[in-house]
C-alpha positions as CSV (number, residue, x, y, z in Angstrom):
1,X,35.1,59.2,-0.6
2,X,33.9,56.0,0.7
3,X,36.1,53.2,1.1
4,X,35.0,49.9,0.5
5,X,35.6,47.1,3.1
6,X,36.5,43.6,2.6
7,X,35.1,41.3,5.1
8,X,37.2,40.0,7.3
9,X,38.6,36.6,5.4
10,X,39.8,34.7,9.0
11,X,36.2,35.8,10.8
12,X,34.2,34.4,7.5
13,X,36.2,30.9,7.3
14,X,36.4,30.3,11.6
15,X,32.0,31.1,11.3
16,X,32.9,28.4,8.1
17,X,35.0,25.9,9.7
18,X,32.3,26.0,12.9
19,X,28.9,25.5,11.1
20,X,30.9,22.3,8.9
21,X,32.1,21.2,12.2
22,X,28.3,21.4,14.1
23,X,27.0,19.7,11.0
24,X,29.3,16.5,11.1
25,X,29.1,16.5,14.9
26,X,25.3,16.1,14.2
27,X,25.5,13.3,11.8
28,X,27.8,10.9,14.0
29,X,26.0,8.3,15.4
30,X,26.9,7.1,19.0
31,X,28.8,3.6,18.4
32,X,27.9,0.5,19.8
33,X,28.7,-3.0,20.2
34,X,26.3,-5.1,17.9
35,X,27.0,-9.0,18.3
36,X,27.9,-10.8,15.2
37,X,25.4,-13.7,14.2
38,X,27.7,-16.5,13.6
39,X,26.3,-20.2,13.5
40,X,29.6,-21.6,14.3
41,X,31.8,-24.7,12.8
42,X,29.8,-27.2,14.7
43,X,26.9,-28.2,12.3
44,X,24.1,-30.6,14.4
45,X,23.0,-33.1,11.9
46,X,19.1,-33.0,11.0
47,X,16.8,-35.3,13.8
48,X,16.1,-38.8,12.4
49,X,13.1,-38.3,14.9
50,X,10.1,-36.5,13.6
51,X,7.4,-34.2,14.7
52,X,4.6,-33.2,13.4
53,X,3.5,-29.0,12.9
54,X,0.2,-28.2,12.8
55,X,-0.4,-24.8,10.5
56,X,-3.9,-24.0,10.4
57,X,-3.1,-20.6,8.9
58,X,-2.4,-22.7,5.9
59,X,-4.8,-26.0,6.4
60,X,-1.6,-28.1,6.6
61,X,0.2,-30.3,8.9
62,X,3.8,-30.6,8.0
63,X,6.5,-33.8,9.8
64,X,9.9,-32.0,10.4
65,X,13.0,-33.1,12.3
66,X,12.6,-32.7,15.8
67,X,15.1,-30.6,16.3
68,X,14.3,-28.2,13.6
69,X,12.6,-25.0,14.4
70,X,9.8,-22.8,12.9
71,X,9.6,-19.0,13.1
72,X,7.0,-17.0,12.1
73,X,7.7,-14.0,9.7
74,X,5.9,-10.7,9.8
75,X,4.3,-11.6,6.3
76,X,3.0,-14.6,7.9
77,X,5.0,-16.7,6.1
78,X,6.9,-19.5,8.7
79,X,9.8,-20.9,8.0
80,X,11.2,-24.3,8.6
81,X,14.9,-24.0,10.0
82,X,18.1,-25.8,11.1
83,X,18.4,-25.4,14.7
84,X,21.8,-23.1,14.3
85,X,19.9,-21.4,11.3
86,X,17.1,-20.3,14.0
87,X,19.9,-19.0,16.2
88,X,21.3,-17.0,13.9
89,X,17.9,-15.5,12.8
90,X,17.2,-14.8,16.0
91,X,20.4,-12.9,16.6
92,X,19.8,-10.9,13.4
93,X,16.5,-9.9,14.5
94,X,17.2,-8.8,17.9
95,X,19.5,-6.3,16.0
96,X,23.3,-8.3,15.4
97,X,24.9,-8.5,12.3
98,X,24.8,-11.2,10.1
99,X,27.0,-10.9,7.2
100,X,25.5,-13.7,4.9
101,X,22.8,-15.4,3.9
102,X,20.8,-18.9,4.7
103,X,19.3,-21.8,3.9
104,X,15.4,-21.9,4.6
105,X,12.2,-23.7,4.0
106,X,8.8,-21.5,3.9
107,X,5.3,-22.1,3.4
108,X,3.4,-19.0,2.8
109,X,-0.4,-17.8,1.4
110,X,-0.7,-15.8,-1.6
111,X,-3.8,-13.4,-2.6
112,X,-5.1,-14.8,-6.2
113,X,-5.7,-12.4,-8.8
114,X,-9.2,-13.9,-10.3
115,X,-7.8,-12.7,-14.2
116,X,-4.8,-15.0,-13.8
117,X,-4.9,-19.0,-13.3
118,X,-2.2,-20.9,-11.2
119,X,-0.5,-21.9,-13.5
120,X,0.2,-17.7,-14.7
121,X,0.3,-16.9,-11.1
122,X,3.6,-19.3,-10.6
123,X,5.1,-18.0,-13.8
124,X,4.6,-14.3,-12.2
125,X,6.2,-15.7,-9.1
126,X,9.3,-17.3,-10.9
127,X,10.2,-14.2,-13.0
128,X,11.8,-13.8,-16.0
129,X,14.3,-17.4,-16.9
130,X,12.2,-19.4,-14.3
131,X,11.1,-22.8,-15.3
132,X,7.3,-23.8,-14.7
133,X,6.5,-27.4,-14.9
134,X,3.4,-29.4,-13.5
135,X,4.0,-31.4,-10.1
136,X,1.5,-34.1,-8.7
137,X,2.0,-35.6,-5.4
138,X,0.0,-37.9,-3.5
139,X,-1.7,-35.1,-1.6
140,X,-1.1,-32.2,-3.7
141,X,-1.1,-30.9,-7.2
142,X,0.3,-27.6,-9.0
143,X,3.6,-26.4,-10.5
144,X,7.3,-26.6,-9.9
145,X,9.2,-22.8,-10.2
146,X,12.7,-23.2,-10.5
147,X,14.5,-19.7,-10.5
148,X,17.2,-19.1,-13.4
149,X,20.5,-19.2,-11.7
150,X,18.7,-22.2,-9.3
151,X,18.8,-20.4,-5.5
152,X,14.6,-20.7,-5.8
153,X,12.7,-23.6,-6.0
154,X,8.9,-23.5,-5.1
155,X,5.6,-25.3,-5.2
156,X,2.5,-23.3,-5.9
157,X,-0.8,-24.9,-5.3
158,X,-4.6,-24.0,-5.1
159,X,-6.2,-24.1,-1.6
160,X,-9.4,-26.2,-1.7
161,X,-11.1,-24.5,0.8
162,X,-10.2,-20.9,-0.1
163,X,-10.0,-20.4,-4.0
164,X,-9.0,-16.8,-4.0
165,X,-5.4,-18.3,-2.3
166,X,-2.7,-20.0,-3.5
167,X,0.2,-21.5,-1.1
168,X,3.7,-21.4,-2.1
169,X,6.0,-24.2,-0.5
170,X,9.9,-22.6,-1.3
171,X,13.7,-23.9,-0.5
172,X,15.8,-20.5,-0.8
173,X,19.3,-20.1,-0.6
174,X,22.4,-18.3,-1.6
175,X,23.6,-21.6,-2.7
176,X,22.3,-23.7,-5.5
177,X,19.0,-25.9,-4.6
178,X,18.1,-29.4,-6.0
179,X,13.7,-29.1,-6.7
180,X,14.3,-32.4,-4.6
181,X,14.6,-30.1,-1.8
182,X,11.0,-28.9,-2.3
183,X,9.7,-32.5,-3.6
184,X,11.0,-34.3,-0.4
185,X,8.9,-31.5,1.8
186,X,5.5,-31.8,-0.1
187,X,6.4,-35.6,0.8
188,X,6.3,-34.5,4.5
189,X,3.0,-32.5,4.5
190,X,-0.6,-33.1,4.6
191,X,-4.1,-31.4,4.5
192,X,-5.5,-30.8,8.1
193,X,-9.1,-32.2,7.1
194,X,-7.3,-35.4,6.3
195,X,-4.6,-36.1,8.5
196,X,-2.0,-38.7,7.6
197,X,0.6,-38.7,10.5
């Protein structure tokens, strides 16, 4: 007669208890101190000095406060930013921890599509709820896109010298934004080939 044996129950849970144990050992990640990106109370009014930014990426020249900042994105966009905003993207990017969002100024170059005119390609940008309306400046024409719940105004205009492009001048936010916001920086830029500041 053969007996049948049980495993042994305290052997099979410890070999258990050990494998669970190697598996969350493996998974913890060694901690470490990342700063938090914090632009402080102290809030250092906008320049009433001007410079001028040359952005021949774009074929524009652009007059900001002097002591505003620009930083170049990966995309290729570049923003225009409050000095403490610059700090604090800065500190984000080398890796801290910013808990919020901020307020920015872009200009960025869009690839066309040939099928779709400017005036589809800024209601493509805007998305669903957006409002598109025609914009003429003294340098510039195309369309206004104000986003649906208002934390997205842009300008979206043809490039003269490069008709397959479109530029896209934007305020962003996590806050509401006035289309002043974007109005009062076409007022501040101008076409390289005819320079104005």
């Amino acid at each position: 007669m053969l007996l049948h044996r049980q495993p042994h129950q305290p052997l099979v849970r410890l070999a258990g208890v050990a494998i669970a144990s190697l598996i969350s050992l493996s998974m913890v990640q060694p901690s470490s101190a990342q700063p938090l990106c914090d632009t402080g109370e102290a809030y250092e009014p906008a320049a009433t000095t001007q410079r001028t930014v040359d952005l021949p990426q774009f074929g524009l020249t652009i007059q900001i406060p002097s002591n505003y900042r620009t930083w170049q994105r990966q995309d290729g966009t570049v923003e225009i930013l409050h000095p403490q905003t610059y700090d604090f993207v800065r500190c984000v990017a080398a890796g801290g921890l910013g808990g919020r969002g901020y307020y920015a100024e872009s200009i960025r170059e869009v690839a066309r599509d040939r099928q779709r005119s400017l005036y589809q390609s800024a209601l493509d940008l805007g998305g669903a709820g957006s409002t598109v309306e025609p914009y003429t400046s003294e340098w510039f024409s195309g369309y206004l896109v104000q986003s649906d719940i208002g934390y997205h105004v842009a300008f979206v205009f043809a490039r003269p010298e490069r008709p397959n492009d479109f530029l896209v001048v934007a305020a962003t936010c996590d806050c509401q934004i006035e289309v002043e916001a974007v109005t009062d920086l076409i007022a501040q830029m101008a076409w390289r080939s005819q320079p104005r500041f």
